[in-house]
Each structure stands twice: as structure tokens, then as C-alpha cells.
N, C-alpha and C positions, 0 to 999 in steps of 0.2 A: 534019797531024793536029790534030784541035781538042782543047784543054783541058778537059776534060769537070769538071773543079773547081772551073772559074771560079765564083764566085757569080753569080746570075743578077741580071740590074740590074733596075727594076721595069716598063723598056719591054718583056724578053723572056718575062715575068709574062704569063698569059693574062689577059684579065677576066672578071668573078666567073661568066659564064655560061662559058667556055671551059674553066676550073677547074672546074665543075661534070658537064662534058660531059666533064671527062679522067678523072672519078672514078668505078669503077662504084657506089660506095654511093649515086651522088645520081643514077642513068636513072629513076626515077620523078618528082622533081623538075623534069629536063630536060623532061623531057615538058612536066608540067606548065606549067612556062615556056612553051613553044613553043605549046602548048593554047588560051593565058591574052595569047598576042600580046606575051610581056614581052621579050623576045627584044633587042630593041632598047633598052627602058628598064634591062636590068639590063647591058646591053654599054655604058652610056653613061658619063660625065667619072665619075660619081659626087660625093665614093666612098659610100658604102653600106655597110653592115653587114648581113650579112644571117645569120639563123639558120636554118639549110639542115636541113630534116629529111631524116635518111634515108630507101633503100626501107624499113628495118626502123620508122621509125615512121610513114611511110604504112600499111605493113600493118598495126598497132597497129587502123588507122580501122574501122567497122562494115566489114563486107562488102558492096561494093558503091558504096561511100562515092568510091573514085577512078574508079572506071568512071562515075562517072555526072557525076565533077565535068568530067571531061576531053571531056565531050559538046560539041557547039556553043553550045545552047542555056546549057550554064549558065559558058559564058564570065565572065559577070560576076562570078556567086560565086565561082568558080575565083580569078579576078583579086582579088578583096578576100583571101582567104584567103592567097594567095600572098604580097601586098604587107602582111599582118600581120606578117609573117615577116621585113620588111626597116626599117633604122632610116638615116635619112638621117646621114651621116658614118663616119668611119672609127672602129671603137672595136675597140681589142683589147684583150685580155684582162686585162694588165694594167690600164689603163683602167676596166674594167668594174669588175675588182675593187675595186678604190682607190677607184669613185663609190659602190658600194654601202658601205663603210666607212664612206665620209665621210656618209652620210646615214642612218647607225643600221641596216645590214641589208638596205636598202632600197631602189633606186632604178628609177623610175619611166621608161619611154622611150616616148617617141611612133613611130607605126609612119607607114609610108608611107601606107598604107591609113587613119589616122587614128584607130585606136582605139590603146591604151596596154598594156604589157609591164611587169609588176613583175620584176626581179632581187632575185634573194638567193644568197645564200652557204650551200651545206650541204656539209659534210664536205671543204671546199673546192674544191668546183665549183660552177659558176654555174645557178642555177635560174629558171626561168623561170615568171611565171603569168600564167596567159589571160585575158580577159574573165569568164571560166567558172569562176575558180579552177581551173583544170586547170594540169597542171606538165610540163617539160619539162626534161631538165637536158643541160646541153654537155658531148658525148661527145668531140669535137675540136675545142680552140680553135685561132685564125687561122693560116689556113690563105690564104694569101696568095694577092688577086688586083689585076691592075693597079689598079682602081677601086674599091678596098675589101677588104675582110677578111666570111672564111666564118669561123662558128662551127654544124659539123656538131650537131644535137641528133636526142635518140629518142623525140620525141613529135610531132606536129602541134600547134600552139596554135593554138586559135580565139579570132574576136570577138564571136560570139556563137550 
């Protein structure tokens, strides 16, 4: 009979898309992924950071706004949208909070996609803002995958 206690080592960790796919809060997301052809790039060495918005903050979006991103044609924006969401390396939480300390409130992250993520700290969770001044705040920090760390949030952030 197996030891069901063992701690898991981080070879028997899914990666961030398999994690993703075991959660039901994040089948709009998977979609998405799958939509956007990222399928391979978020399964890859990494590792990655990714801020994984819920179905609850895809539904947030205008009505219509997912149906029309997960079309073929608008693959591209899908893909920019998606890889906003992602920050090359591993940052957990602690991490996060500690950079934003150390830089008066503040800290500033480059996304995969290329445009930039303000962090700050309210009521002690980590808040997020968009290109847009739009905000998002981390509803479930790391959430461990082989090739990076998920931090679930309840808004979509955009780049523009």
C-alpha cells in the first residue's frame, strides 16, 4: 500500500498548465491556454510565475469579451493577454512581498508579453495594476508547479 503522506518531491508536481487543468477554478483559463497554442510554452523548463485568473474573474470581463477572445481569429490578442499574466522566474510570495517592501510599496515586474505589472501590498495581500490602472488582488498564493508557482487572482489584467 502506498504512503499517501509522503510529501510530494517537485518531479511528481504537475507543471503549471497540468496544475491548472487539475483545478476547477482555473477551465476557463485552460481553455484559454489551449485557444492561445500556449500549451507547450507554459509546460516548458520555465519556471514562470504566473497570475492565473479565475472562471470568477474571466466572468468579471464585458459579456462576450471570452467568447470572442477564444475565436481563431483573435488568437493573437488572446496570446498577448494571456502572457501579461505571466512573469519569467519563480516568485513566491514571500518574495513578492519582501520586493515590494524593499522598494517603498512598490514593485514593478515585466511580463512575458512585454508590457509591466505594478505590485503593492493592501490589507496584506498582494495587488496588482494593469497597464489601465486596473487592479487585481491574489486570492491564492503559490500554488506549486513543477516549472513555477501559480498565484490564483479575481480580476483579468490588461495591457491595454
Amino acid at each position: 500500500m502506498e504512503n499517501t503522506n509522503q510529501t510530494k518531491t517537485e518531479q511528481d508536481t504537475p507543471n503549471i498548465v497540468g496544475v491548472a487543468a487539475g483545478n476547477d477554478a482555473f477551465t476557463t483559463l485552460v481553455a484559454a491556454v489551449k485557444a492561445a497554442g500556449l500549451v507547450d510554452t507554459l509546460s516548458g523548463q520555465g519556471p514562470f510565475t504566473v497570475f492565473a485568473p479565475t472562471n470568477d474573474a474571466f466572468d468579471k470581463l464585458p459579456n462576450g469579451t471570452v467568447e470572442s477572445l477564444l475565436k481563431p481569429e483573435s488568437k493573437d490578442k488572446l496570446t498577448a493577454v494571456l502572457t501579461y499574466h505571466v512573469v519569467a522566474g519563480k516568485f513566491e510570495a514571500a518574495a513578492v512581498m519582501d520586493a515590494i517592501e524593499k522598494h517603498d510599496g512598490k514593485f514593478t515586474v515585466d511580463t512575458v508579453q512585454g508590457g509591466k505589472i505594478d505590485l503593492s501590498l493592501k490589507d496584506g495581500k498582494v495587488i496588482l495594476t494593469d497597464a489601465n490602472k486596473g487592479t487585481s488582488t491574489v486570492v491564492i498564493a503559490d500554488v506549486a508547479a513543477s516549472n513555477g508557482v501559480i498565484h490564483a487572482i479575481d480580476t483579468v489584467v490588461m495591457s491595454n
